[in-house]
Backbone as XML, in Angstrom:
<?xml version="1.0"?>
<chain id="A" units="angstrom">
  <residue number="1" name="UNK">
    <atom name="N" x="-22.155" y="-14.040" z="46.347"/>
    <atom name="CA" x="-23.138" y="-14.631" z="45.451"/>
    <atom name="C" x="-24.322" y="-13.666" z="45.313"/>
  </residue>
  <residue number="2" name="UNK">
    <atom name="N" x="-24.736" y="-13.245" z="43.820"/>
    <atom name="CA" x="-25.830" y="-12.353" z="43.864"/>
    <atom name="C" x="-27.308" y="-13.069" z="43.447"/>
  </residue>
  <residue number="3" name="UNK">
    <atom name="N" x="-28.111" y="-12.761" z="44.614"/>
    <atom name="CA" x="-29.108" y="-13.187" z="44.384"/>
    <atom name="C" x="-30.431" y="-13.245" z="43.315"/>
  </residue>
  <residue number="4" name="UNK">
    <atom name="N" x="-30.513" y="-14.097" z="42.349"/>
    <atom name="CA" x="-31.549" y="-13.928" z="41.215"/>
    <atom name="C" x="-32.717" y="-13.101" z="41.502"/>
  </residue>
  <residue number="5" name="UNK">
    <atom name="N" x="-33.111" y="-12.692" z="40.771"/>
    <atom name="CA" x="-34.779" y="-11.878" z="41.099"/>
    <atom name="C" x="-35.721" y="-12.307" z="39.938"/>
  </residue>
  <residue number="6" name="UNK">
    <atom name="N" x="-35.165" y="-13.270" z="39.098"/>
    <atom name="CA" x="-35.951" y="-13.495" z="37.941"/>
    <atom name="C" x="-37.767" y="-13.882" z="38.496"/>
  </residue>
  <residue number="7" name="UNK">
    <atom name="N" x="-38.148" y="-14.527" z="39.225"/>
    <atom name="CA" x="-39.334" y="-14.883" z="39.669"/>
    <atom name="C" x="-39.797" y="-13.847" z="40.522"/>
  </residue>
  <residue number="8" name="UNK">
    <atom name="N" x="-39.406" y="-12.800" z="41.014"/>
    <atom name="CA" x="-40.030" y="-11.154" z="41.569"/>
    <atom name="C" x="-40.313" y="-10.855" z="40.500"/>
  </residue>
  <residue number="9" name="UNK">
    <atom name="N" x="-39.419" y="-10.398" z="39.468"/>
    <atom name="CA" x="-39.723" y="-9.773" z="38.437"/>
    <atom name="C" x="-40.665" y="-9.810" z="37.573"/>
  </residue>
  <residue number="10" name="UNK">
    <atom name="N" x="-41.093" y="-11.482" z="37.279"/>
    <atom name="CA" x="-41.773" y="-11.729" z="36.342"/>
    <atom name="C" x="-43.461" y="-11.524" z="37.172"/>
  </residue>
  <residue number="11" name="UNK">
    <atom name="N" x="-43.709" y="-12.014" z="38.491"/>
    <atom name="CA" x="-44.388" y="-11.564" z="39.295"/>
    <atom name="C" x="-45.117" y="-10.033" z="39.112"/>
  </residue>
  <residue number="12" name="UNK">
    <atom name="N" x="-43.744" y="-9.262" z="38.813"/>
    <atom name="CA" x="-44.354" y="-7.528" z="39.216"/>
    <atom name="C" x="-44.595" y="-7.670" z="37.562"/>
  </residue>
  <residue number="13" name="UNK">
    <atom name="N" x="-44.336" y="-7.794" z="36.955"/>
    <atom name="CA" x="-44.725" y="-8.049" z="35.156"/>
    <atom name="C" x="-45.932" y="-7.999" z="35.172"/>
  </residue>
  <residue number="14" name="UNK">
    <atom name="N" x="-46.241" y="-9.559" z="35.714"/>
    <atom name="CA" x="-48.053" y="-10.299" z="35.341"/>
    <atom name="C" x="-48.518" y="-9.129" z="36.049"/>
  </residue>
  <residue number="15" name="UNK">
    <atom name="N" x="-48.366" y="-8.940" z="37.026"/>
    <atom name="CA" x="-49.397" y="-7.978" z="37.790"/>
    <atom name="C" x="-49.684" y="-6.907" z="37.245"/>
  </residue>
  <residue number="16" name="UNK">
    <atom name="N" x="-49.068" y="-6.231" z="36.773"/>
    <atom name="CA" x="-48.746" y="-4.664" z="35.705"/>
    <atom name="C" x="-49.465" y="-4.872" z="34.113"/>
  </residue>
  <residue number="17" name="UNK">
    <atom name="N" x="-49.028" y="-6.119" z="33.878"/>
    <atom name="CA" x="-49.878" y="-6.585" z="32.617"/>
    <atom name="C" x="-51.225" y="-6.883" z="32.766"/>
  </residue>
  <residue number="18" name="UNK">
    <atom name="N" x="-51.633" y="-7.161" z="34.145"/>
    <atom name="CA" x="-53.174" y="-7.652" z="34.810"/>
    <atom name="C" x="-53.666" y="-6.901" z="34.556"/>
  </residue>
  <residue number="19" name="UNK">
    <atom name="N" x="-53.167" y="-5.633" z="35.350"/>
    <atom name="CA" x="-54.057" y="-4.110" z="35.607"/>
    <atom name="C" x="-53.748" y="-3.407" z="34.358"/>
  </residue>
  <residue number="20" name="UNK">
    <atom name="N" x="-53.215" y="-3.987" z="33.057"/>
    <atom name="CA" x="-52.977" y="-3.205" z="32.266"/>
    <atom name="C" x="-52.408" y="-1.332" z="31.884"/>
  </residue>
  <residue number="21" name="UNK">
    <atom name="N" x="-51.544" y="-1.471" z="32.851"/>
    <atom name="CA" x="-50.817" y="-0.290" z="33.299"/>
    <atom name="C" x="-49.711" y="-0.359" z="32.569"/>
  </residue>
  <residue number="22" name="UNK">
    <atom name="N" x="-48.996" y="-1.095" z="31.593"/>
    <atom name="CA" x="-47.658" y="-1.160" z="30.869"/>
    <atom name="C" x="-46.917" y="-0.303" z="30.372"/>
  </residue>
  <residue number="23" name="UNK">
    <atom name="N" x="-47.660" y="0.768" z="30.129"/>
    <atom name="CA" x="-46.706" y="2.230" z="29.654"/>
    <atom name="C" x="-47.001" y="3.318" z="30.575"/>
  </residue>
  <residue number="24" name="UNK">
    <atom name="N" x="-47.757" y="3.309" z="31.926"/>
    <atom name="CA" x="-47.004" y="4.014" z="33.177"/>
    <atom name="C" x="-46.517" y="3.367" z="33.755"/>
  </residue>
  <residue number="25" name="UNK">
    <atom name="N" x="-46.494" y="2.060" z="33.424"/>
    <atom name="CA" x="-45.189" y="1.564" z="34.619"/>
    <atom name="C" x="-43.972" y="2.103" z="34.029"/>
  </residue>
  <residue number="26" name="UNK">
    <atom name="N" x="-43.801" y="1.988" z="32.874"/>
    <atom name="CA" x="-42.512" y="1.717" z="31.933"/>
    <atom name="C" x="-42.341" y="3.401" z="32.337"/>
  </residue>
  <residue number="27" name="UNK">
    <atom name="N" x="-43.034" y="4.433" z="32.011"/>
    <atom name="CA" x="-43.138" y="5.940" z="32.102"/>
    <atom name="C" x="-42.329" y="5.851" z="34.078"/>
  </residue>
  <residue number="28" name="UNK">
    <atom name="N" x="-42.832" y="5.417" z="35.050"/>
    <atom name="CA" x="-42.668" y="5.765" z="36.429"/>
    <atom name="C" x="-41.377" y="4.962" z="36.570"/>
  </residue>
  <residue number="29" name="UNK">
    <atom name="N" x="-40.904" y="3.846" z="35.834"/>
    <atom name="CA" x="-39.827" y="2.812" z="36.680"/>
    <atom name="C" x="-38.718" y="3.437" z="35.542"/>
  </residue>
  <residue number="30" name="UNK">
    <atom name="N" x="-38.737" y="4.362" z="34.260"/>
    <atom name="CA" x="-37.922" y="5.177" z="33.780"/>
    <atom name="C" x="-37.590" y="6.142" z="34.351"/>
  </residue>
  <residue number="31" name="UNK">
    <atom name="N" x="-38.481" y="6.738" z="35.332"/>
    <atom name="CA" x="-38.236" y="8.169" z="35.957"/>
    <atom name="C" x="-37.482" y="7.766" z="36.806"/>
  </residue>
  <residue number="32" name="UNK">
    <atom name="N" x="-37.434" y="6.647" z="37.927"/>
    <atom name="CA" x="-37.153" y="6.586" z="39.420"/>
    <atom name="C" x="-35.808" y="5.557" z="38.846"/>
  </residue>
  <residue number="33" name="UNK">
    <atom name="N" x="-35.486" y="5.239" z="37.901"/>
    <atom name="CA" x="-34.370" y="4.738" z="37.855"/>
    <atom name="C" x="-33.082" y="5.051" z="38.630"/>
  </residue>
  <residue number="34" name="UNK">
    <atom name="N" x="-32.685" y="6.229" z="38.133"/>
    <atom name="CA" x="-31.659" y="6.675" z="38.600"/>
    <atom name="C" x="-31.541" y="6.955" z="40.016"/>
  </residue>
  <residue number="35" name="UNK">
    <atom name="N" x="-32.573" y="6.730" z="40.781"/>
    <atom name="CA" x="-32.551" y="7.020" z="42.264"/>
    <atom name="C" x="-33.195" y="5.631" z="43.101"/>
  </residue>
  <residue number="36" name="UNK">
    <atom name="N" x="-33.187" y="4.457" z="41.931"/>
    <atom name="CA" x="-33.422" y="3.246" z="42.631"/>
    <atom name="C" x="-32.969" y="2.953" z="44.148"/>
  </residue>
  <residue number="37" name="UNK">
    <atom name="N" x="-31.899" y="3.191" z="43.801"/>
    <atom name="CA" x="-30.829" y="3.013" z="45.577"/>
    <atom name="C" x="-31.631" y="3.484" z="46.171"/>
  </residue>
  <residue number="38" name="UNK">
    <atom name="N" x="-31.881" y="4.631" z="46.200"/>
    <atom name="CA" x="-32.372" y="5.784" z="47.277"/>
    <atom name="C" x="-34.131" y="5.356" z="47.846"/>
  </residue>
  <residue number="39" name="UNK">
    <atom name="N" x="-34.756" y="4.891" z="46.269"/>
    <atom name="CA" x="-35.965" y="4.290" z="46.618"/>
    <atom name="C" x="-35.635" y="3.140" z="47.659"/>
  </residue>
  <residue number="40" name="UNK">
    <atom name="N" x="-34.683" y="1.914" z="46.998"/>
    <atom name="CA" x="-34.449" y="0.930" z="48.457"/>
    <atom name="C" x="-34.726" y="0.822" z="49.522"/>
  </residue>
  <residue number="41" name="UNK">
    <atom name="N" x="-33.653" y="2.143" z="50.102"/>
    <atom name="CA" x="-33.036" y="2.617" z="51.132"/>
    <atom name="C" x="-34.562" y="3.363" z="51.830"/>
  </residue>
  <residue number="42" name="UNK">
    <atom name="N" x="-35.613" y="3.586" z="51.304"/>
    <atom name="CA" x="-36.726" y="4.305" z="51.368"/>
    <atom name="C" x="-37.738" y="3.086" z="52.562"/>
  </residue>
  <residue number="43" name="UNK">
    <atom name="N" x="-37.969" y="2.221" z="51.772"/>
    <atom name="CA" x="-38.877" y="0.511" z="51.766"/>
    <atom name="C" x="-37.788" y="0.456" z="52.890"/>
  </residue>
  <residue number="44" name="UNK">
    <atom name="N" x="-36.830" y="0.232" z="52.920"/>
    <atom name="CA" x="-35.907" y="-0.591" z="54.168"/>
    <atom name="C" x="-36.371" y="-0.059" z="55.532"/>
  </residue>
  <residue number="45" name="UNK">
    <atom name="N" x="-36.040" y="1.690" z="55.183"/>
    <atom name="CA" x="-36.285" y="2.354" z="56.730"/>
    <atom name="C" x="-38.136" y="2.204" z="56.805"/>
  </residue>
  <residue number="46" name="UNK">
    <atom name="N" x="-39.390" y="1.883" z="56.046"/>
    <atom name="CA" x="-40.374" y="1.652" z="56.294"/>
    <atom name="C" x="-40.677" y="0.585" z="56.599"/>
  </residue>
  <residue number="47" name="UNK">
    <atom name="N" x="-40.059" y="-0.656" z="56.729"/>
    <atom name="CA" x="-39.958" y="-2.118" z="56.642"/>
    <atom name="C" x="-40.615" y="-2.497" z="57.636"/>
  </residue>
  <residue number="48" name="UNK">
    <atom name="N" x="-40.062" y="-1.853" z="59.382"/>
    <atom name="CA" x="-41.166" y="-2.505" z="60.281"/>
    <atom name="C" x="-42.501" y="-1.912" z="60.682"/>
  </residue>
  <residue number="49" name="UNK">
    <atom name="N" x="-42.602" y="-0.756" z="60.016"/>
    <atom name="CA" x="-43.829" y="-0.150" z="60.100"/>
    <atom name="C" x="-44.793" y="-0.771" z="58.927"/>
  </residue>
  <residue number="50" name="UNK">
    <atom name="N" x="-44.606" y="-1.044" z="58.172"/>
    <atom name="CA" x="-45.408" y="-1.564" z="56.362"/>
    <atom name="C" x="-45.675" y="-3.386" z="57.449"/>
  </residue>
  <residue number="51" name="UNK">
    <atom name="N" x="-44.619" y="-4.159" z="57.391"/>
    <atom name="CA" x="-44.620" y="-5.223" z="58.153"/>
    <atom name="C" x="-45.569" y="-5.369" z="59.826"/>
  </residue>
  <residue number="52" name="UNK">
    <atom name="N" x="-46.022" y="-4.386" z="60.330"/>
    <atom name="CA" x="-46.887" y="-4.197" z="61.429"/>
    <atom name="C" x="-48.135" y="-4.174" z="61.109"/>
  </residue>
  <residue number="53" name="UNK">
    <atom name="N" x="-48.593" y="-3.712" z="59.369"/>
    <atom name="CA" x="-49.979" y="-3.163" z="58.962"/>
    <atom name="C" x="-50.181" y="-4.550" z="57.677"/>
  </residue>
  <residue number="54" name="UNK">
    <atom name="N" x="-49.080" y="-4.892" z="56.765"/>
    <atom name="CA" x="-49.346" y="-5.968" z="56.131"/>
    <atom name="C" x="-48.598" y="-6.919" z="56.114"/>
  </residue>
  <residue number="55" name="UNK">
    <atom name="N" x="-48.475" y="-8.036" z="55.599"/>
    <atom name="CA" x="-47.510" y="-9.112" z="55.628"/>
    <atom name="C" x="-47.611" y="-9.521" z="53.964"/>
  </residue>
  <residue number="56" name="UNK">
    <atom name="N" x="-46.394" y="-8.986" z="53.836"/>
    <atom name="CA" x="-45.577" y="-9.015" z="52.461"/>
    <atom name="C" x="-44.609" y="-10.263" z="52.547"/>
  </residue>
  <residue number="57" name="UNK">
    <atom name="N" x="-44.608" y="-11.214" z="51.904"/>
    <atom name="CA" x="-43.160" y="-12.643" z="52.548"/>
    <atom name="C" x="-42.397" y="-12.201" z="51.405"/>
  </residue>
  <residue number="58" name="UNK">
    <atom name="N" x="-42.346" y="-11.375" z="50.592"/>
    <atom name="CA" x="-41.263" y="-10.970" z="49.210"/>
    <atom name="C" x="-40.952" y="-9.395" z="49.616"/>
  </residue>
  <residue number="59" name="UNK">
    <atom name="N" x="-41.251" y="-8.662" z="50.508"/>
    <atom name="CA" x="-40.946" y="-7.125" z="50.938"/>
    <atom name="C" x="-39.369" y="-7.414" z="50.613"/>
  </residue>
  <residue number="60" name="UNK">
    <atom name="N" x="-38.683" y="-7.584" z="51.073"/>
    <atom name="CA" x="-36.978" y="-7.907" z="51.690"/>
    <atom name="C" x="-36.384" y="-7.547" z="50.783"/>
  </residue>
  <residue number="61" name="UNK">
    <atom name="N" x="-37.296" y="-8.794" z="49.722"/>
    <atom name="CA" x="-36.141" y="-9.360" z="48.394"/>
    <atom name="C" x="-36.465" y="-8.177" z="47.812"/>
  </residue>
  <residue number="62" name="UNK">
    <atom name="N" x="-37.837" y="-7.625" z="47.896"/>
    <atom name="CA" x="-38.221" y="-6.715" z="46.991"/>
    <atom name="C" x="-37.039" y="-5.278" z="46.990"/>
  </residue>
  <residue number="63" name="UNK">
    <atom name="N" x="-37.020" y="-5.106" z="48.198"/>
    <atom name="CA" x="-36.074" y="-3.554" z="48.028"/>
    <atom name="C" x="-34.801" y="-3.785" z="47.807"/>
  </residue>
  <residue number="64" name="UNK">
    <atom name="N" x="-34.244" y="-5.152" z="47.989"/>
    <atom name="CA" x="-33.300" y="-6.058" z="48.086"/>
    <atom name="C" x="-32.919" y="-5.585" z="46.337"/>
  </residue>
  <residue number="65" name="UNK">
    <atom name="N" x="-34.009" y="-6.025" z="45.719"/>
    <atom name="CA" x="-34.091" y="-6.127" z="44.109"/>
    <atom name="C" x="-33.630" y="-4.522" z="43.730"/>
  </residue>
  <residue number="66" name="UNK">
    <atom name="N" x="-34.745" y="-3.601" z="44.603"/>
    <atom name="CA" x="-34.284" y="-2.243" z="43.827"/>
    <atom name="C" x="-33.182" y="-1.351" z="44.210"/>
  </residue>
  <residue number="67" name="UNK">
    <atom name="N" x="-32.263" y="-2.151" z="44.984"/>
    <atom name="CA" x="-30.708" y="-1.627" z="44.958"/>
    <atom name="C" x="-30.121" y="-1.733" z="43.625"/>
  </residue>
  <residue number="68" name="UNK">
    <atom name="N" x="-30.280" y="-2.413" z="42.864"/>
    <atom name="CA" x="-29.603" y="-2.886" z="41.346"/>
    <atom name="C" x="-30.619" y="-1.763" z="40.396"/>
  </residue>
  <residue number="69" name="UNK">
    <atom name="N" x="-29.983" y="-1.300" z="39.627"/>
    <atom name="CA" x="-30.839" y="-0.581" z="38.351"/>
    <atom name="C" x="-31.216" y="-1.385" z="37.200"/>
  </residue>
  <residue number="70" name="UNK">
    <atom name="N" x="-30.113" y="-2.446" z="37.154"/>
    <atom name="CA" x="-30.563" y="-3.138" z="35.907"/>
    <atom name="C" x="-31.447" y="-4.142" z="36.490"/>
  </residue>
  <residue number="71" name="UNK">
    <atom name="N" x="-31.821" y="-4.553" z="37.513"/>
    <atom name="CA" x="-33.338" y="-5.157" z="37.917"/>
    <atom name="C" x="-34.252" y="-4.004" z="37.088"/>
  </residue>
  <residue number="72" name="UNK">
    <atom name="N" x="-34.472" y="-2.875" z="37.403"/>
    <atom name="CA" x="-35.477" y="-2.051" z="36.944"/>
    <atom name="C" x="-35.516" y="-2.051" z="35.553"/>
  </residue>
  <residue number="73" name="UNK">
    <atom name="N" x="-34.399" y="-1.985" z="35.025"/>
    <atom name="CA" x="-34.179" y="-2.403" z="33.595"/>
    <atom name="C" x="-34.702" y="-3.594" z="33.062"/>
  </residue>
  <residue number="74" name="UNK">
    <atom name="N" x="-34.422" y="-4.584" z="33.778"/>
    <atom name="CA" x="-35.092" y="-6.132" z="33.294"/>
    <atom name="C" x="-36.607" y="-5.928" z="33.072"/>
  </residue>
  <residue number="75" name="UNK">
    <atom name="N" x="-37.552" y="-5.395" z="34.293"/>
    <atom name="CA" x="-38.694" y="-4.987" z="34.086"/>
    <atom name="C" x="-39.561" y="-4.178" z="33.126"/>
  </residue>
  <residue number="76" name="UNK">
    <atom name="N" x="-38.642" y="-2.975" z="33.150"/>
    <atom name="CA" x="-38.942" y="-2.192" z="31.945"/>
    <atom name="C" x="-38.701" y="-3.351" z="30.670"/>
  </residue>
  <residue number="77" name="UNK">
    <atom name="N" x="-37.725" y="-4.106" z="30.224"/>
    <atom name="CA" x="-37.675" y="-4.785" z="29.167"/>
    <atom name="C" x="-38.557" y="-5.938" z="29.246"/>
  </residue>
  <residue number="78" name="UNK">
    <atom name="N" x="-39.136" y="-6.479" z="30.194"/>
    <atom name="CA" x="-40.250" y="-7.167" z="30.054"/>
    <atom name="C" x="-41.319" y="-6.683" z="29.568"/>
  </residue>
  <residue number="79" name="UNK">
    <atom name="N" x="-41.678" y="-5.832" z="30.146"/>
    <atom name="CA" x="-42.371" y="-4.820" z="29.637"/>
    <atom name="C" x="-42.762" y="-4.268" z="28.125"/>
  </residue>
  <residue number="80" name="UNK">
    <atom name="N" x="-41.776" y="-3.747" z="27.768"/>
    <atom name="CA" x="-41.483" y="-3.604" z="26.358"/>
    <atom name="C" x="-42.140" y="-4.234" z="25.272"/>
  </residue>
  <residue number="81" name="UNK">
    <atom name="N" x="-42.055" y="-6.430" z="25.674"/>
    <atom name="CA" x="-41.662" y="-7.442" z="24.861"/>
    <atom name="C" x="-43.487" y="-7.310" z="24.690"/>
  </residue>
  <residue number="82" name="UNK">
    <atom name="N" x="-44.210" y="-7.450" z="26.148"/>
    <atom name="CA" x="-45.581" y="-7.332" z="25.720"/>
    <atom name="C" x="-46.406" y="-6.313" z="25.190"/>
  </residue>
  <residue number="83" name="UNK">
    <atom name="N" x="-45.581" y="-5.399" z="25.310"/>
    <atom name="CA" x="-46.212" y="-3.758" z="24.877"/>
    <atom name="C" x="-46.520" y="-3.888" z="23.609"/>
  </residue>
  <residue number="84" name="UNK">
    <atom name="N" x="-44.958" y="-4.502" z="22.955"/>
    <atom name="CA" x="-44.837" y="-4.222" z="21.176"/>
    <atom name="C" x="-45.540" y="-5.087" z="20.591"/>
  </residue>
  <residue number="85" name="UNK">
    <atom name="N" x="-46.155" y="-6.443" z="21.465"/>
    <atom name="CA" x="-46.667" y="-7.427" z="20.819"/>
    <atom name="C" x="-47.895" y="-6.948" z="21.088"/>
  </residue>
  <residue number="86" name="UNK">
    <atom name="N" x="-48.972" y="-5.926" z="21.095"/>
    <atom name="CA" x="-49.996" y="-5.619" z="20.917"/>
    <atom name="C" x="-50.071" y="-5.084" z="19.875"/>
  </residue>
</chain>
């Protein structure tokens, strides 16, 4: 069973749309696409050190999420929907 990320996602959205950053996110989460896995795999081996200094309760799901590319894709296309509507 694969786990939804729709409510992370929309999460890292608002936040990106907050700080009004929408076309370097879209610019940085285009670049690191192709090495999503590898980013994962990055957050995983930092997990109990990041977890010693802050308390994240979505860390898990989060790197969890950036094993999949088309998660990053969903974002970037969220992205997009508010970009063009400016």
């Amino acid at each position: 069973m694969e786990e939804k990320y729709d409510d992370l996602i929309e999460k890292i959205v608002k936040r990106i749309l907050d700080l009004k950053l929408e076309v370097p996110a879209i610019l940085f989460l285009e670049s690191i696409k192709p090495f999503s896995f590898i980013a994962s795999q990055f957050f995983v081996f930092f997990e109990p050190f990041i977890n010693s200094i802050f308390s994240f309760k979505n860390y898990q799901r989060f790197y969890k999420m950036l094993e999949d590319r088309e998660n990053i894709e969903k974002i970037i296309e969220e992205l997009e929907k508010f970009k063009d509507k400016k």
